[in-house]
C-alpha positions in Angstrom: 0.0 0.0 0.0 1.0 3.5 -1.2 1.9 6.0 2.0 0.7 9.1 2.4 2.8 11.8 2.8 1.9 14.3 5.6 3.6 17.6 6.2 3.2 19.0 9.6 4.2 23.1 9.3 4.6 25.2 12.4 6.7 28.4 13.2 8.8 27.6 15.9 9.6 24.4 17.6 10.7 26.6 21.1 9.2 25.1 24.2 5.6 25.7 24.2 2.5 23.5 24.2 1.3 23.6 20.4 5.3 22.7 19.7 4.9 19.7 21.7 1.9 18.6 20.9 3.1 19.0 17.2 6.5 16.4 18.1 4.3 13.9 19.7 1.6 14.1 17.4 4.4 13.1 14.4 6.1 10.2 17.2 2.9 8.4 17.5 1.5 8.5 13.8 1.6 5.2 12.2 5.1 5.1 10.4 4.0 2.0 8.0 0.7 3.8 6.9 2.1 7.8 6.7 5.4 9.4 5.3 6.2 11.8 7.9 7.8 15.6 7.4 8.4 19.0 9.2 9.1 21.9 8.3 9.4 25.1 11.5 11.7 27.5 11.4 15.5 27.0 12.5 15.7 27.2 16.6 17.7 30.1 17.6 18.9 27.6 21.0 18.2 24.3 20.0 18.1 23.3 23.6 15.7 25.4 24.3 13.3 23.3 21.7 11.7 20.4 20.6 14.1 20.3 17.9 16.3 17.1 19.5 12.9 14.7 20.3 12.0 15.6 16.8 15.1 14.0 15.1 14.4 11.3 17.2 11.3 10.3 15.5 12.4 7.5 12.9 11.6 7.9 9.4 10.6 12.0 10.1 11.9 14.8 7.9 12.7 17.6 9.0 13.1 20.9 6.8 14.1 24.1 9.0 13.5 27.3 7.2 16.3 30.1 8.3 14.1 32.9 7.6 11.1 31.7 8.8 9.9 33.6 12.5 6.9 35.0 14.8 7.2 38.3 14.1 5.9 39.6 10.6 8.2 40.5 7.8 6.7 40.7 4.2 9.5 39.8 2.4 10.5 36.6 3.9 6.8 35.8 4.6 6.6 35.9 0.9 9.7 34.0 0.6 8.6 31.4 2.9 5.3 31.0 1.0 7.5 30.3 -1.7 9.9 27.8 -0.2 6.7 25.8 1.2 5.4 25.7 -1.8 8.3 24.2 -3.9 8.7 21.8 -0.6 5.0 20.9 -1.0 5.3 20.4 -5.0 8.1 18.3 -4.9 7.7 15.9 -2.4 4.2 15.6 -3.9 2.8 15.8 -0.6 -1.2 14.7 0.0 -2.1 16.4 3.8 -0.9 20.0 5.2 -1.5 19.9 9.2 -0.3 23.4 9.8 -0.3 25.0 13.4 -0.2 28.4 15.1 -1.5 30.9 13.6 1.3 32.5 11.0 2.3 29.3 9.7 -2.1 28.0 9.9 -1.8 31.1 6.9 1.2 31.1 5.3 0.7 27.2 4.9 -2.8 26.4 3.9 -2.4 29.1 1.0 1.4 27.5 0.3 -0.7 23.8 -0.1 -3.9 25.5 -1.9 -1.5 26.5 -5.2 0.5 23.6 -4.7 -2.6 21.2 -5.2 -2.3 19.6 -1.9 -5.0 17.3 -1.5 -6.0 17.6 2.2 -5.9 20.7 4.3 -5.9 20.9 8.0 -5.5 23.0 10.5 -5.0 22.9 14.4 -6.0 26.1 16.1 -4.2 26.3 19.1 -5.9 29.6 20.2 -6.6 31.8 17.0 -4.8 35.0 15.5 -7.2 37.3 16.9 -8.0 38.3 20.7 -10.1 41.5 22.6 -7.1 42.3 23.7 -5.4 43.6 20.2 -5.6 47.3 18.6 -9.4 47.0 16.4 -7.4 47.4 13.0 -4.6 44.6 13.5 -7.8 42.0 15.1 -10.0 42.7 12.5 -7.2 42.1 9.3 -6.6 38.8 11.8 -10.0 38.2 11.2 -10.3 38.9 7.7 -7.1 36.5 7.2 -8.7 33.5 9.4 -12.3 34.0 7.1 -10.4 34.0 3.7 -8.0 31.1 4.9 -10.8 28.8 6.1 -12.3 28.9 2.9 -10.0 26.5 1.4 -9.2 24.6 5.0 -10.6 21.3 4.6 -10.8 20.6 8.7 -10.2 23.0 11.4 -9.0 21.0 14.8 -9.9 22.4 18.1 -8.4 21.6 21.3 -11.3 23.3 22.8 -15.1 23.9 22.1 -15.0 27.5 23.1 -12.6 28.3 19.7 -15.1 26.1 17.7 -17.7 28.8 19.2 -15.6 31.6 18.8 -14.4 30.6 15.2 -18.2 30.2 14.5 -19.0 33.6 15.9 -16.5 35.4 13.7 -17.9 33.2 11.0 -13.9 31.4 10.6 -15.6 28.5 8.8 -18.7 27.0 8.5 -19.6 24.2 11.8 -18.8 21.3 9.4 -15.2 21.6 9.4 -14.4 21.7 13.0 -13.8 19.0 14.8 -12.7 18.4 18.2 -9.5 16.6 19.5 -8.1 17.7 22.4 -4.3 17.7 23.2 -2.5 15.3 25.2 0.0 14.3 27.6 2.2 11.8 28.6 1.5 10.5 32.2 4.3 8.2 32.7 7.1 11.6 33.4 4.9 12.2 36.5 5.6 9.2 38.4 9.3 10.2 38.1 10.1 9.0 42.0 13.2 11.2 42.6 13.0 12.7 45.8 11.2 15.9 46.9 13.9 17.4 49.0 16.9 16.6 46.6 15.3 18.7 43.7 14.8 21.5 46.4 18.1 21.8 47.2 19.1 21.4 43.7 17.4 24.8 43.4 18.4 26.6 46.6 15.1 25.7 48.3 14.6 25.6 51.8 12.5 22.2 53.0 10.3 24.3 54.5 9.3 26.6 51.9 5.6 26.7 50.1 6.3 26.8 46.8 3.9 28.0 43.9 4.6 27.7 40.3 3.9 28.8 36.8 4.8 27.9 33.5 4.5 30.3 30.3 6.4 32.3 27.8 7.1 35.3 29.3 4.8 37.6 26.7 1.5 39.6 27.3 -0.6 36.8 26.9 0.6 35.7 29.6 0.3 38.3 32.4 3.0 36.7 34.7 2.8 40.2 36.3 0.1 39.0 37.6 1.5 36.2 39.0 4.4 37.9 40.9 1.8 41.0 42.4 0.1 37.7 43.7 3.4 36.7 45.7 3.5 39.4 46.8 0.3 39.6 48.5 0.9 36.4 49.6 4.2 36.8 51.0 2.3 39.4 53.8 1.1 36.2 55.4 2.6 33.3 54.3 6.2 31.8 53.8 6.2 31.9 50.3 8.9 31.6 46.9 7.5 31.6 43.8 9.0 29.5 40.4 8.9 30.9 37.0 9.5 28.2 34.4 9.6 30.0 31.2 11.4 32.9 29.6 10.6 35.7 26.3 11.2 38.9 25.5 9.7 40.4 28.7 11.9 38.7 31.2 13.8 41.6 32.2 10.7 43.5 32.6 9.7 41.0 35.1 13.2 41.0 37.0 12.9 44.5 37.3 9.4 44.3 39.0 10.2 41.5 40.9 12.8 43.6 42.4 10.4 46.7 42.8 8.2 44.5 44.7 11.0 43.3 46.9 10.6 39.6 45.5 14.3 39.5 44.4 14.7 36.5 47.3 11.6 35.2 47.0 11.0 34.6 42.8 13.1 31.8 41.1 13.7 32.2 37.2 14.7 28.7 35.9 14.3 29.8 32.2 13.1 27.3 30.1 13.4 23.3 31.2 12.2 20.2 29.9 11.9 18.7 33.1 8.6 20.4 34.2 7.4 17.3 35.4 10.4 16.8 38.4 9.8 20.5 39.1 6.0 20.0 39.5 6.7 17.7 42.5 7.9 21.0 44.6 4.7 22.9 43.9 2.4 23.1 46.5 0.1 25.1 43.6 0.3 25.7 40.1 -1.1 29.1 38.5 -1.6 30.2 35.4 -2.8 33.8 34.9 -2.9 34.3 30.8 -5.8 36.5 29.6 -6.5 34.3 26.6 -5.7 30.5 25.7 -7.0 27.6 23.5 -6.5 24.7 25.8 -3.0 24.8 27.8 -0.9 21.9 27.7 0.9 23.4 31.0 -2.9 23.3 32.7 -3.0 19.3 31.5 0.3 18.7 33.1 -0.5 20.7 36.3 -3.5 18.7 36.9 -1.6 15.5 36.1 1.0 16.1 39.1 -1.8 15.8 41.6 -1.4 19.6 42.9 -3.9 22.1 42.6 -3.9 24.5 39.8 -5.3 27.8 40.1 -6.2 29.3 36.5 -7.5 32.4 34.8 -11.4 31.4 33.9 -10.1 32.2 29.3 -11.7 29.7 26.7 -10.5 25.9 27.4 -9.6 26.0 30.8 -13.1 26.6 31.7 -13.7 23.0 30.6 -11.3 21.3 32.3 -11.7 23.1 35.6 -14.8 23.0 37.9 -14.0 26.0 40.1 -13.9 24.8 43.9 -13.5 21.2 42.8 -10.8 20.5 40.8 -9.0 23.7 41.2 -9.9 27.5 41.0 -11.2 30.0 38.2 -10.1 33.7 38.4 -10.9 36.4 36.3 -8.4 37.7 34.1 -6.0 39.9 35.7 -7.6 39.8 39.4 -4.4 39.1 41.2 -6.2 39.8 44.7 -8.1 36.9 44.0 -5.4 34.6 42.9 -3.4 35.8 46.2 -6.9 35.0 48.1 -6.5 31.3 46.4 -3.1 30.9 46.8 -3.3 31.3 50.7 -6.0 29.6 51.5 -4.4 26.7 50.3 -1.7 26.9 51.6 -3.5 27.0 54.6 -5.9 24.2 54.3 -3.5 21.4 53.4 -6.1 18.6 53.2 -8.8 20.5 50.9 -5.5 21.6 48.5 -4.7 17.7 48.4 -8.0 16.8 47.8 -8.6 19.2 44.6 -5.4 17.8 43.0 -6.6 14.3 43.8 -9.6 15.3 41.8 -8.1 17.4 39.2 -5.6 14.2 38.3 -8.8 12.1 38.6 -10.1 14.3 35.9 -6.9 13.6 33.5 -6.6 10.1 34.0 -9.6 8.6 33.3 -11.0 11.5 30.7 -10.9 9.2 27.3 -10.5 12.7 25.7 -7.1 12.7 26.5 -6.1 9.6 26.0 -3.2 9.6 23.8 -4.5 6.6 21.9 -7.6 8.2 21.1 -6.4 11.5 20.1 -4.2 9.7 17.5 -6.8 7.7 16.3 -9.0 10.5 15.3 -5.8 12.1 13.4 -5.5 9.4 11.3 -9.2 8.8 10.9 -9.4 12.6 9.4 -5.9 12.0 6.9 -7.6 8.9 5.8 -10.9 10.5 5.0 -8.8 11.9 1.8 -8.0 8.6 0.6 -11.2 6.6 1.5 -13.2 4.9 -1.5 
């Protein structure tokens, strides 16, 4: 039997959750039924990306593009176009599975006028948010109409950007289809001890420790997340870890010192080991103002401590505020402080919500790795069925 040869395109491969889910997606596709390629742009720090458990996928091809990046540039936008297109044409390519946003454009339109036969796209939180200037979100929104018309499927990790996509009329409700992201368990049950990775970062045994996990961008608001520690700090023992890094970290390191947290806040940068520093938290927060479905939310709730979470698209459906963990509103610190003690101080209701939120993991089919995989291959098939 003939393979079929998908191409998985996305911008970067750094270390965030749409990357990963990207890699893992590619590791667990059937190698004897699918040719496999990539094609992101050319890591800046490969070990600060995906970039190494990509190569070792077997049988994967991976194309890095050297002027391919986040930030808008005409030209090599155009160029890019152009590259994906001769890449597309040549390997005679039969399914597109773009993801993020620039490449979800620059991709599908690169596969439409190279006659690729299927076209699909995962939207990992769309181009376009209420937090943008009205002229830039509604071009975003004129580029995510135009560029659904020749998507064949639009993935969503979560049903709130099937409802939004529908509200800004991205696509007609026949397209979408939901599969949510995944993780992998197994990392979790890591059994190295608690107090050797504290002292491995210069924690005291003693201290509660709250983390978060993010890029260090607007989306993001870990601003938020350090006024919180501070609050908290006025009545509880407190450090706070930052996991992450981006063009705002110095910002943050010079609020952190405004707020008198230069003691108290940890920057680890980046680390592919989130799942050994999980087992310090005592809480896991994540403050963002908009998301599609966070793969750092997946893996809080998978190391059995509570998450605290901004109440933004997908995490609403994951978390059932008071029972699994708590909803805040967007950029309410106070109450995120008001969370974050009351845990700390009620050690056998904190224990119980992360029982409960890794209950919720665990047994929800949705993210079963098997299953999400299945339904990846059921849609590339579609293309080829009789």
């Amino acid at each position: 039997m003939k393979k079929i040869k998908v191409l998985h395109f996305i911008t970067e491969l750094a270390l965030g959750g749409a990357q990963k889910s990207t890699v893992s997606t590619l590791k667990y596709l059937n190698s004897e039924r699918y040719s496999k390629y990539l094609v992101a742009a050319r890591p800046q720090d490969r070990n600060n990306s995906w970039l190494a458990e990509a190569s070792n996928i077997k049988n994967l091809e991976i194309i890095l593009l050297p002027d391919l990046q986040r930030e808008m540039n005409l030209f090599k936008d155009i160029k890019i176009f152009f590259q994906l297109r001769k890449i597309l044409s040549e390997r005679k390519i039969d399914i597109i599975h773009t993801h993020s946003s620039k490449a979800g454009i620059i991709g599908r339109w690169a596969a439409f006028f190279a006659g690729v036969k299927g076209i699909i796209h995962t939207i990992h939180g769309f181009s376009f948010n209420d937090y943008q200037a009205k002229p830039f979100r509604l071009f975003y929104i004129f580029l995510e109409r135009m560029t659904a018309k020749i998507t064949d499927r639009l993935i969503a990790v979560a049903e709130s950007d099937i409802k939004k996509g529908r509200e800004y009329k991205v696509g007609n409700r026949e397209q979408y289809v939901l599969i949510r992201d995944v993780i992998e368990l197994a990392p979790f049950f890591h059994d190295e001890k608690i107090h050797e990775i504290k002292r491995e970062l210069g924690i005291r045994q003693d201290d509660n420790i709250v983390g978060m996990v993010a890029c260090f961008k607007k989306q993001k608001k870990v601003d938020d997340f350090l006024r919180a520690i501070q609050k908290v700090k006025e009545q509880v023992n407190v450090k706070g870890i930052l996991i992450g890094d981006g063009f705002l970290r110095s910002k943050l390191e010079i609020l952190a010192l405004d707020l008198n947290l230069e003691k108290d806040i940890i920057f680890l940068g980046w680390r592919k080991d989130v799942y050994r520093i999980a087992k310090v938290l005592d809480i896991i927060v994540l403050s963002s103002l908009w998301e599609g479905l966070p793969l750092v939310l997946l893996e809080g709730m998978a190391t059995k401590k509570p998450v605290i979470a901004t109440a933004v698209n997908g995490v609403s459906e994951v978390i059932k505020d008071g029972e699994n963990g708590y909803l805040i509103e967007p950029g309410d610190y106070n109450s995120l402080a008001e969370k974050i003690i009351f845990l700390l101080k009620n050690r056998q209701f904190s224990k119980e919500m992360g029982r409960k939120g890794f209950s919720f993991i665990s047994e929800n089919q949705e993210f079963k790795r098997e299953q999400t995989v299945n339904k990846i291959e059921n849609l590339y098939d579609e293309f080829f069925s009789e």
